[in-house]
C-alpha positions in Angstrom: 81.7 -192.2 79.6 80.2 -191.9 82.8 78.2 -188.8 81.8 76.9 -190.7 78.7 76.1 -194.1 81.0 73.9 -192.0 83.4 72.0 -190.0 80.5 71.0 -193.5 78.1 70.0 -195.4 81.1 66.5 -193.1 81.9 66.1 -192.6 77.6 66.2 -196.8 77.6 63.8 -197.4 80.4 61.5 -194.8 79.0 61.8 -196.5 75.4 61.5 -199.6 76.9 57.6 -198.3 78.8 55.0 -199.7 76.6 51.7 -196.9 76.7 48.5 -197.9 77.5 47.1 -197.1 74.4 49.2 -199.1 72.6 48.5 -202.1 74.8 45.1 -201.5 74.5 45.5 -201.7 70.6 47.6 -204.8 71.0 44.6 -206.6 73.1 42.2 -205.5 70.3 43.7 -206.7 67.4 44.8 -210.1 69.2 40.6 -210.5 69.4 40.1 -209.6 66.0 42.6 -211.9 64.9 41.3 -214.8 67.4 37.8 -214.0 66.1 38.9 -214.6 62.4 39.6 -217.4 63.3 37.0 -219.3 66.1 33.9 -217.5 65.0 30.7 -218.6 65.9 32.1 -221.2 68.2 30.9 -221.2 71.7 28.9 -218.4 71.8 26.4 -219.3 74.3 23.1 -218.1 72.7 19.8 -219.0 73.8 16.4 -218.9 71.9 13.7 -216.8 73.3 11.5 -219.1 74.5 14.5 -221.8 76.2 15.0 -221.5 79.5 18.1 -222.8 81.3 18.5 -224.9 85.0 19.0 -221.7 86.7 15.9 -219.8 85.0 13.9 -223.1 85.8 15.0 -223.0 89.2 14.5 -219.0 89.6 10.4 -220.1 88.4 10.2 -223.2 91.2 11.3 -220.3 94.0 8.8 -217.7 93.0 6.0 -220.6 93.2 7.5 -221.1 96.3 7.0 -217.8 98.1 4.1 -217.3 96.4 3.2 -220.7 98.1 4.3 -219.8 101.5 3.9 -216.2 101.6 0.9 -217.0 104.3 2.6 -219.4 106.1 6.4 -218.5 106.6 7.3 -216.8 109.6 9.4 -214.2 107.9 6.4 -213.1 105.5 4.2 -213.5 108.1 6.4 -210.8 110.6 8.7 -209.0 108.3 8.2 -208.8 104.6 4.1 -208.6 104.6 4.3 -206.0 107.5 6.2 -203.6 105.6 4.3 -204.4 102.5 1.0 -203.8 104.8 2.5 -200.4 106.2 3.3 -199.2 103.0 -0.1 -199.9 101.1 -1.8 -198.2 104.2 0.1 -195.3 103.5 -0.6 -195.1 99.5 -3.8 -195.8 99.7 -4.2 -193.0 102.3 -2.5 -190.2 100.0 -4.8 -191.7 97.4 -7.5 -191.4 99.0 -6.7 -187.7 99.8 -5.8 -186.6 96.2 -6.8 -189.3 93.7 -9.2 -192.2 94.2 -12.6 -192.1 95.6 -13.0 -193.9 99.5 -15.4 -194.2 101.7 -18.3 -194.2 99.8 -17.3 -190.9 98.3 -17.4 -189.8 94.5 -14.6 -188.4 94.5 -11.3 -188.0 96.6 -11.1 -186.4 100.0 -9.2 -183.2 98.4 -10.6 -182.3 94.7 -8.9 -180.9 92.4 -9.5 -177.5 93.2 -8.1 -177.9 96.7 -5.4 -179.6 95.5 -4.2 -177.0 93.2 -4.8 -174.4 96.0 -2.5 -176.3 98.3 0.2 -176.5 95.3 0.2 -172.8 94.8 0.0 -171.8 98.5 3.0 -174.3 99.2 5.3 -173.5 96.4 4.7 -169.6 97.2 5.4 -170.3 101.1 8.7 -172.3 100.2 9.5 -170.9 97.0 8.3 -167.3 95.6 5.1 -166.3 93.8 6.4 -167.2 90.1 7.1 -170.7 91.1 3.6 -170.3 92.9 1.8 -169.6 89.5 3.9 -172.2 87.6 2.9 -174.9 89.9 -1.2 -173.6 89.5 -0.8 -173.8 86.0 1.3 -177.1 85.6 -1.6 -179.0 88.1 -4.4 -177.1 85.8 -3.2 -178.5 83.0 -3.1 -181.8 84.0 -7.1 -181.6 83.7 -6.8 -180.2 80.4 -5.1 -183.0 79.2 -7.9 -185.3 80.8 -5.0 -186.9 82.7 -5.7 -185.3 86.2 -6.8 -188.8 88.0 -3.7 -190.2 86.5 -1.1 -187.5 87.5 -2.5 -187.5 91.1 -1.7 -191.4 91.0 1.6 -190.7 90.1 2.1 -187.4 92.7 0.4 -189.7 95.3 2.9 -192.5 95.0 5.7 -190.1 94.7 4.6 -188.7 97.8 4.7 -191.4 99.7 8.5 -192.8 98.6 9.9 -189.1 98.9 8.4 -189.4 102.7 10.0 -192.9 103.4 13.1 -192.1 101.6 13.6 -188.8 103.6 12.8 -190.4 107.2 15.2 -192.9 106.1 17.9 -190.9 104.3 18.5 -188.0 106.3 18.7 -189.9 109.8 21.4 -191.7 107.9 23.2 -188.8 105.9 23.4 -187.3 109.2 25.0 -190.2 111.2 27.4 -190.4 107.7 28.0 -187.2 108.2 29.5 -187.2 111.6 30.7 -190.2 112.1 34.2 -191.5 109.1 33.5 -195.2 109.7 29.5 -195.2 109.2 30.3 -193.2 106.2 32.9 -195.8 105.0 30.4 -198.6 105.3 27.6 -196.9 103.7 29.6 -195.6 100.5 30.1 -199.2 98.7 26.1 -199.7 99.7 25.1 -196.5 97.9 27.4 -197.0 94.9 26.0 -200.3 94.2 22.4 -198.8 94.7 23.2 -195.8 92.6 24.8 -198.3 89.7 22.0 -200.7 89.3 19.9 -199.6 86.4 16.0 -198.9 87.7 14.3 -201.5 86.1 17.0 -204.1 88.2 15.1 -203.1 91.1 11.8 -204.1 90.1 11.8 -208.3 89.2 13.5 -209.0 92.9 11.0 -207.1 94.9 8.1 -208.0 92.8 8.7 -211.5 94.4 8.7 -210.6 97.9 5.9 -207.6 97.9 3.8 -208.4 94.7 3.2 -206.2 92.4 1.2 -203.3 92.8 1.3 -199.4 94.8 3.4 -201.1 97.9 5.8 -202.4 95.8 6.2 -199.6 93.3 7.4 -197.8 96.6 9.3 -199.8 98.1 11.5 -200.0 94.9 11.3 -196.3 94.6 12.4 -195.7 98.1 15.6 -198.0 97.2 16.6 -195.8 93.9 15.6 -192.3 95.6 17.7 -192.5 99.4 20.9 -192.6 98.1 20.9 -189.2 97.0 19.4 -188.4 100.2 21.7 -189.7 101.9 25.3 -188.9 100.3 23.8 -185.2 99.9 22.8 -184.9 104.0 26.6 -186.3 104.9 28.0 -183.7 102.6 26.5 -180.8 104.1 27.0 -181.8 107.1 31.2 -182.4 106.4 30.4 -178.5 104.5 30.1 -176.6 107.7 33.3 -175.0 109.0 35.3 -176.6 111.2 35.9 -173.4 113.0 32.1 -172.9 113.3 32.0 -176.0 115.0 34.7 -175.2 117.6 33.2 -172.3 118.1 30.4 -173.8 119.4 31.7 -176.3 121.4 34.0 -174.2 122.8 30.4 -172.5 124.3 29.6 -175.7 126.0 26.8 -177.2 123.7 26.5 -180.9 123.8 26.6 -183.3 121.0 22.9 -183.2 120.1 22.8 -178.9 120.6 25.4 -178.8 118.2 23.6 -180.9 115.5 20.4 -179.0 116.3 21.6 -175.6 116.6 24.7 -175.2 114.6 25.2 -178.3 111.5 21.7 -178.7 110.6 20.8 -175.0 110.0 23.6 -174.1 108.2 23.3 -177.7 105.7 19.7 -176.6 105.3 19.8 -175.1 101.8 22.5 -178.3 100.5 20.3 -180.8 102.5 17.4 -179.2 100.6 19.3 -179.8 97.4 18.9 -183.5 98.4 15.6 -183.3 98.3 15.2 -182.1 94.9 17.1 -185.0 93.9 14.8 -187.7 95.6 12.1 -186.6 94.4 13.4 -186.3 90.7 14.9 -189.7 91.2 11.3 -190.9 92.6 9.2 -189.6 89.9 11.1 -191.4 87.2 11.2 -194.1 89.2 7.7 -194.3 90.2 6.7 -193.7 85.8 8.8 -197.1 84.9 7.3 -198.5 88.2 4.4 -199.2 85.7 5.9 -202.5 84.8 4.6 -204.1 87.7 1.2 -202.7 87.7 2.0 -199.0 89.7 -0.6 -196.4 88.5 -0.6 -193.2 87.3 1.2 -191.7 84.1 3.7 -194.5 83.7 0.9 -197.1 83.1 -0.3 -195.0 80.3 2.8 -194.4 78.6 3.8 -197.7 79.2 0.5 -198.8 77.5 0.6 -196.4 74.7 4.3 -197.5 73.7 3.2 -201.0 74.0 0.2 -200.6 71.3 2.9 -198.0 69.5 0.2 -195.3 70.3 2.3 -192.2 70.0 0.0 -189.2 70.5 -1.2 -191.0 73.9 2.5 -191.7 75.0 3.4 -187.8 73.9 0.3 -186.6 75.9 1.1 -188.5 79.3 4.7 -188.0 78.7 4.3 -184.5 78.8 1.8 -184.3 81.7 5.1 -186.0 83.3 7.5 -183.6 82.2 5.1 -181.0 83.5 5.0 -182.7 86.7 9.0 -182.8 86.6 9.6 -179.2 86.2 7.1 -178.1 88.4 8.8 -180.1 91.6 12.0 -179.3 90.4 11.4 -175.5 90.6 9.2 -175.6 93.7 12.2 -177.2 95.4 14.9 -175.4 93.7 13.2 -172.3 94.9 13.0 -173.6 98.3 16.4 -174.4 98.9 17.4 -171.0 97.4 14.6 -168.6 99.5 16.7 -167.9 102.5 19.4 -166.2 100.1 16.7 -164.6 98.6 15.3 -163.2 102.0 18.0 -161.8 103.1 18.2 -159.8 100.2 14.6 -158.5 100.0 13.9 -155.2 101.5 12.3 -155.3 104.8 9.1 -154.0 103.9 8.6 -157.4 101.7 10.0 -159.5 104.8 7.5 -157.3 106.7 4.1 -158.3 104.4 5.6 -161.9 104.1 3.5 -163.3 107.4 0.4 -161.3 106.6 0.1 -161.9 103.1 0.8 -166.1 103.8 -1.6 -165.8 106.7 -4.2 -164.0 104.4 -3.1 -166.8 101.7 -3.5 -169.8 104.1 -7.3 -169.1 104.8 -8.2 -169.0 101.2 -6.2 -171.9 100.3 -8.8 -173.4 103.5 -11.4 -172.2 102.1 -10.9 -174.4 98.8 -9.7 -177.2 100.2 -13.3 -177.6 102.2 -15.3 -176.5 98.7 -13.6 -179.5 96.9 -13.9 -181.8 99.8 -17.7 -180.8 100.1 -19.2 -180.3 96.6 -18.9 -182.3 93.3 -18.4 -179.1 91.0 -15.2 -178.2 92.9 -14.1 -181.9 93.4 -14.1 -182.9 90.0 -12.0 -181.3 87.2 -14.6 -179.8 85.0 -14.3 -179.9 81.5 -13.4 -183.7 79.1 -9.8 -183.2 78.7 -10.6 -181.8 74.8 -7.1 -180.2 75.1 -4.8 -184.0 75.7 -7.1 -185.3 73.3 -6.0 -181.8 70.5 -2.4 -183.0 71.5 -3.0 -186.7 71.1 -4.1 -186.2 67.2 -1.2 -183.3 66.8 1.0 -185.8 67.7 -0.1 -188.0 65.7 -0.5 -186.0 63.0 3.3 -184.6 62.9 4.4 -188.7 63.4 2.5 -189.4 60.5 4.3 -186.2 58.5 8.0 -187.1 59.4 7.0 -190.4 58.5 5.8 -190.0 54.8 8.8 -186.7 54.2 11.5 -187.4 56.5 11.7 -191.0 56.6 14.5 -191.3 53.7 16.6 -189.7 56.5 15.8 -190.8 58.9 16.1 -194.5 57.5 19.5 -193.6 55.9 20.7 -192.6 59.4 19.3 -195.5 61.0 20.6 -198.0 58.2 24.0 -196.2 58.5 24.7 -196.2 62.1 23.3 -199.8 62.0 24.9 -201.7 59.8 28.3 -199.2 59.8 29.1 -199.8 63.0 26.1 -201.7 65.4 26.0 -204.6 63.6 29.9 -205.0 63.3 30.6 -204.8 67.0 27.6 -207.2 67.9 28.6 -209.3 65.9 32.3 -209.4 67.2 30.6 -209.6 70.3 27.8 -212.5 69.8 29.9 -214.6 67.5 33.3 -214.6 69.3 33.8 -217.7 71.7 32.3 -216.5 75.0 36.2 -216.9 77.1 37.7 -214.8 74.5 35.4 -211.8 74.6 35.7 -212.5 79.1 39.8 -212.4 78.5 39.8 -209.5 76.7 37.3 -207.7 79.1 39.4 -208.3 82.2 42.4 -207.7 80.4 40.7 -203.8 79.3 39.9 -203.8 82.3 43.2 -204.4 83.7 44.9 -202.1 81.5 42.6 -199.4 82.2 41.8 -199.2 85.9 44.3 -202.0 87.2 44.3 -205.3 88.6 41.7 -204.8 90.7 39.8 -203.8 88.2 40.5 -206.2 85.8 40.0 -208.7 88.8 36.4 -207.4 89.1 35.5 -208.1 85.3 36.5 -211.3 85.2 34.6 -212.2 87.9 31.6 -210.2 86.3 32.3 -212.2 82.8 31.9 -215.2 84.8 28.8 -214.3 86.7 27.1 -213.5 83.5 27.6 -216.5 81.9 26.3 -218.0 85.1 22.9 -216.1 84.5 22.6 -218.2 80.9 22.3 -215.1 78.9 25.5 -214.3 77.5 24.3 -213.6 74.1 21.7 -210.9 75.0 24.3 -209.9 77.7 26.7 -208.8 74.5 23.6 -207.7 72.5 23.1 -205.5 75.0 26.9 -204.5 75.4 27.1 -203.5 72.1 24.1 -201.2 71.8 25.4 -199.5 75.1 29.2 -199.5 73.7 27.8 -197.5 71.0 25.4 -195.3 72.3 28.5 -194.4 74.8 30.7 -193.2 71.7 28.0 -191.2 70.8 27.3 -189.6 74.1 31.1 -189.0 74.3 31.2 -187.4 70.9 28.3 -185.1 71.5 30.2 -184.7 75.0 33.5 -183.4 73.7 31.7 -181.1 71.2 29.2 -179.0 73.6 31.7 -179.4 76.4 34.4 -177.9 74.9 32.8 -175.3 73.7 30.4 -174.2 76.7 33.9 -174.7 78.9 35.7 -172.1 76.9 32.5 -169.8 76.1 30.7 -168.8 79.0 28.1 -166.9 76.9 27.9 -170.6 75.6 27.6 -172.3 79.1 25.0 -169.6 79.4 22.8 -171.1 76.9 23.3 -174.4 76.6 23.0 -175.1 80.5 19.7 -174.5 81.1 18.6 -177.1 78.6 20.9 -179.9 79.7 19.4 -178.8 83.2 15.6 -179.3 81.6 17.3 -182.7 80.0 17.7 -184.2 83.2 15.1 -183.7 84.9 12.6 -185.5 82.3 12.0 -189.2 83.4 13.8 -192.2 80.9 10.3 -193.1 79.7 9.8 -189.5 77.9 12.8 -189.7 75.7 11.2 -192.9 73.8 8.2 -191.1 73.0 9.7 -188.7 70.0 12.0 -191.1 68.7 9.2 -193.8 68.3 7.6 -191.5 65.9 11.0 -190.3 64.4 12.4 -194.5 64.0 9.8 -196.9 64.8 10.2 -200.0 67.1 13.9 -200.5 66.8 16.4 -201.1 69.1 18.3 -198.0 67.1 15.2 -196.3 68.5 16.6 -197.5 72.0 20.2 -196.3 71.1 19.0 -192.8 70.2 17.1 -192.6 73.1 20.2 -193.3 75.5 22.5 -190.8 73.7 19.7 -188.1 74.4 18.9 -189.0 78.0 22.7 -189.6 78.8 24.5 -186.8 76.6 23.5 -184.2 79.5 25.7 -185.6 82.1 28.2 -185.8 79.9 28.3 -182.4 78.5 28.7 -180.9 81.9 31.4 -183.0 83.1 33.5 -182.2 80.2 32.5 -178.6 80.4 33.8 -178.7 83.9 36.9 -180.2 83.3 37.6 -178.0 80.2 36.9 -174.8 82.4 39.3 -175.6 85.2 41.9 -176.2 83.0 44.3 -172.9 84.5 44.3 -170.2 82.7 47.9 -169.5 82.8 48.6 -172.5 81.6 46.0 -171.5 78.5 48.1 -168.5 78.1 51.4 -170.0 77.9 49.8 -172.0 75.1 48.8 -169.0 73.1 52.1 -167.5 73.6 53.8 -170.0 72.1 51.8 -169.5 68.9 49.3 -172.4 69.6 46.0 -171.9 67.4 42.6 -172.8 68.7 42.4 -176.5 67.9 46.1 -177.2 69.0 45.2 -175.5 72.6 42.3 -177.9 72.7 43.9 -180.9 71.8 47.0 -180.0 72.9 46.4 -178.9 76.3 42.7 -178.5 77.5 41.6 -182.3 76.7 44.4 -183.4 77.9 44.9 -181.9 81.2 40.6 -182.6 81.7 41.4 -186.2 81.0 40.1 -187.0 85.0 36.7 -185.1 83.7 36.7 -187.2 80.3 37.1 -190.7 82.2 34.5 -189.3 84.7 32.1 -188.8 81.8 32.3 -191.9 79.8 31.7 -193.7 83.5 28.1 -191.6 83.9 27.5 -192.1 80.5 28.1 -195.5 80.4 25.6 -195.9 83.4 23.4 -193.6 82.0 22.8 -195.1 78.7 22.7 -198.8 80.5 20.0 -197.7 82.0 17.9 -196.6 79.1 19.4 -198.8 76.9 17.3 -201.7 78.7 14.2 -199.1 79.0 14.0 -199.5 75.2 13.4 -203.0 75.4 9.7 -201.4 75.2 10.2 -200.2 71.7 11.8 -203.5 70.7 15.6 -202.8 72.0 15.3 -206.5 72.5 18.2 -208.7 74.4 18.2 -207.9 77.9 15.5 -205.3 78.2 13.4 -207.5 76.5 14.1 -210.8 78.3 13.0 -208.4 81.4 10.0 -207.1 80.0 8.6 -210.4 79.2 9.7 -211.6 82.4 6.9 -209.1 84.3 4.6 -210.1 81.1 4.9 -213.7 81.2 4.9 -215.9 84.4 7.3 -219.0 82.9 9.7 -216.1 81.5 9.9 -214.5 85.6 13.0 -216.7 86.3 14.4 -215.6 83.2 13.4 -211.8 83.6 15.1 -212.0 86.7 18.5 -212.9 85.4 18.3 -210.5 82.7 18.1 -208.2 86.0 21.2 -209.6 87.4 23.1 -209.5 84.0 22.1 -205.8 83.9 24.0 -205.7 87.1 26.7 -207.2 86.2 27.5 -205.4 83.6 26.6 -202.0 85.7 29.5 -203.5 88.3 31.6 -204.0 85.5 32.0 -200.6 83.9 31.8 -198.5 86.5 34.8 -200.8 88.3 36.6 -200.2 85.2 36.0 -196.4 84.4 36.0 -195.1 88.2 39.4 -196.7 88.4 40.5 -195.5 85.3 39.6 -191.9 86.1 41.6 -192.5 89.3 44.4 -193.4 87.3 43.7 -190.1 85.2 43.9 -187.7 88.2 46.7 -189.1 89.2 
């Protein structure tokens, strides 16, 4: 009796353990019930053009600074300073690369010296193919007739990936050596690195205007993190036993950072370079919204008139852009492998042949500062104008033959499943939908978690714009199970295949490099102005992220474990069911939390293509001065639900590792 008492007791309080899944399914059909029944009660929706206390009162303080933005002490000394600083410095790269000054024509560098410089740089960091890829990128920026534009655009890049680097490394350093700085700046970056870009514009807009400064200033806020979490973790990458070394010869604190931890981070801290400057040129293209210039504004304008050919052109001229920094600096951070591996006559000819290089490269730079013919790009940009009209040409063409399919896909996913969650979204009683959030969330990532979206639920209904807050919720919800299904799909397969991974990486590499605004472009002509336009959009910009996390996960999976799987007769789709997914579950909760934040992101992008709800209500807020109070909150509702997810999905892939 004793053996049988001490054997039922574990089987009971195993039986009696409820599984998540199943409370999870227990909170859901308890709203679906409660919905049934209290539908379309206090839903909190708002008309367009109404405006609530808060919005009213977000208007009155933007009259305000504007009011006192010559007067108050802290514009005065602090904010208009920096904003002063900051022009100075883009209108001095402008007027360098892009915009006449002076009483000049035509910039201080034309294009022709510009391109020189391009080439002599990416062959003195990189190696000559990167050289000649970055010649013929900048060259056919003139083709396309965009070359005054794109300089805009390189110009005010420039200038954030500047600012952000004196900023970002200082710190990443400091992170990097000292455990408490690092723990203060960690719940700073993740709240930087959560907000969606467009949250950073409507805030800043009221301190530093629109224009250049601003466009900046915003871009310097969405490009240091990187900088910064990338410099700390080189430095914490060196070998402890390097370090000892060295201070076992004597060398102080600031010899050993100079001498020892910096040069061995360089090609990781390099790395983080690439990455602010990828996050700054997609940030400084949506920066168009409050009047930036450059290749943004045209897109911006082209998707805005639902001029496709124009918004393919300049969206390519920015995926050219893209590529070409991307390489230059993926090449840079990978040369000092490279040398060491080169023979010594090609180390020997290196100096000569970039001295003999740097004199020509001089030599252009003073023709297109002193003549016309070598300033200006010659030709009338025939070749953007060719792509314009082919562009339009294949829109019109998928329009008139593939638009039963295109419609049929659109209609399905629409009304099968968009419509049906929004609705169960929009038309349940705003506390029920905030109950069951924080209880998801408590299920999933805790009680801290749940904690944090029920404070989120209550925020947003603070802001007045619940019912776009849902709208929005929805279209992301979906766009997530979409970019989760595509995720499982290529992951799985490039994480057992690596002839796979082979082939499939380098696009989802391409993927991310391209800025949110390009994705629209090719779904506008495939869809039209729809917010399933938006949805597509997402999955496509977010689905990259995705797919390599899961890949990942699925490819350190042990192999023994694998093996024992086969042995016991498992087939293919039992070992991947069975035991790969499951044991990657860490690297599945990681992916839906990217994808989530990914697809937020572009989700509110699209209000440009009519995506409506929050994107909208943040569009019109830059567009329409008594909609800026409004715009505003949209911004902090995007936040919100930012905060929200990615509380609930870090802490659920915590839970997963675990």
């Amino acid at each position: 009796m004793a053996v049988v008492a001490k054997t039922t007791a574990p089987v009971a309080s195993v039986r009696g353990k409820v599984s998540r899944p199943v409370v999870v399914a227990a909170i859901l059909f308890a709203w679906l019930v409660l919905f049934a029944v209290l539908r379309g009660r206090q839903t909190l929706s708002l008309a367009a053009a109404d405006l609530t206390g808060l919005h009213r009162w977000l208007n009155e303080v933007n009259d305000t600074v504007g009011a006192g933005r010559d007067s108050n002490p802290l514009f005065l000394y602090f904010f208009n300073e920096i904003r002063l600083a900051i022009d100075t410095l883009v209108t001095f790269v402008q007027s360098l690369i892009s915009q006449p000054t002076g009483g000049r024509p035509v910039p201080q560098v034309g294009w022709l010296g510009v391109v020189a410089l391009t080439g002599y740089v990416s062959w003195a960091v990189g190696n000559w193919r990167v050289a000649l890829l970055a010649v013929a990128g900048f060259t056919f920026f003139g083709l396309q007739g965009l070359w005054q534009e794109s300089m805009d655009t390189l110009a005010l890049t420039l200038s954030a990936v500047l600012v952000a680097l004196l900023i970002g490394i200082p710190l990443g350093v400091w992170a990097g050596l000292s455990d408490r700085f690092n723990r203060i700046m960690t719940p700073f970056l993740d709240f930087m690195q959560t907000m969606p870009t467009f949250v950073y514009l409507a805030p800043l807009t009221l301190i530093f205007l629109i224009g250049g400064a601003s466009a900046v200033i915003t871009t310097v806020i969405y490009a240091a993190p990187p900088a910064i979490r990338i410099t700390a973790h080189a430095i914490r990458s060196v070998p402890r036993t390097t370090v000892e070394a060295a201070e076992s010869l004597g060398t102080t604190r600031s010899q050993e950072l100079v001498k020892v931890l910096l040069p061995m981070s360089k090609r990781t801290v390099v790395m983080g370079v690439n990455q602010t400057i990828m996050a700054a040129l997609a940030m400084v293209t949506i920066a168009a919204l409050i009047d930036a210039p450059g290749l943004g504004k045209t897109v911006v304008q082209a998707l805005q008139s639902l001029d496709v050919g124009t918004a393919f052109n300049a969206g390519l001229a920015i995926v050219v852009m893209a590529i070409v920094l991307d390489r230059v600096t993926t090449a840079a951070a990978a040369r000092t492998e490279t040398a060491r591996s080169a023979g010594g006559r090609l180390r020997t000819w290196r100096r000569p042949l970039l001295a003999a290089g740097g004199i020509v490269t001089a030599v252009l730079v003073y023709l297109s500062h002193s003549y016309v013919w070598a300033a200006e790009f010659p030709g009338d940009g025939s070749a953007g104008r060719h792509i314009a009209r082919a562009a339009d040409t294949v829109t019109t063409w998928l329009q008139d033959h593939l638009s039963g399919v295109t419609n049929a896909l659109r209609d399905a996913l629409t009304n099968g499943l968009l419509n049906p969650f929004q609705t169960l979204l929009t038309d349940s009683p705003w506390w029920l939908v905030g109950i069951t959030l924080a209880a998801l969330g408590a299920v999933l990532g805790g009680w801290r978690a749940g904690v944090t979206a029920g404070v989120c639920v209550g925020l947003l209904v603070g802001t007045g714009l619940w019912s776009d807050g849902m709208t929005t919720l929805a279209s992301t919800a979906v766009a997530t199970v979409l970019v989760m299904l595509l995720g499982v799909v290529f992951g799985v397969w490039m994480g057992r295949s690596p002839l796979a991974d082979r082939l499939v990486r380098p696009t989802l590499d391409a993927a991310q490099v391209m800025p949110p605004f390009v994705y629209l472009v090719p779904f506008l002509a495939l869809f039209g102005a729809t917010r399933f336009t938006a949805i597509v959009a997402a999955v496509v910009y977010a689905a990259p992220v995705a797919i390599k996390i899961i890949a990942d996960g699925v490819r350190n999976v042990p192999e023994t474990t694998v093996e024992a799987a086969t042995s016991a007769g498992c087939n293919t789709w039992q070992i991947i069911t069975k035991v790969q997914l499951p044991m990657a579950r860490g690297a599945l909760t990681l992916a839906i939390n990217q994808g989530l934040i990914y697809v937020l992101s572009m989700v509110v992008v699209g209000g440009l293509v009519g995506a409506g709800a929050l994107g909208y209500d943040v569009v019109a807020g830059f567009s329409q001065g008594e909609l800026y109070g409004k715009g505003l909150a949209a911004g902090l509702a995007i936040v919100l639900l930012g905060v929200m997810f990615d509380r609930i999905t870090q802490a659920a892939a915590r839970r997963a590792r675990a």
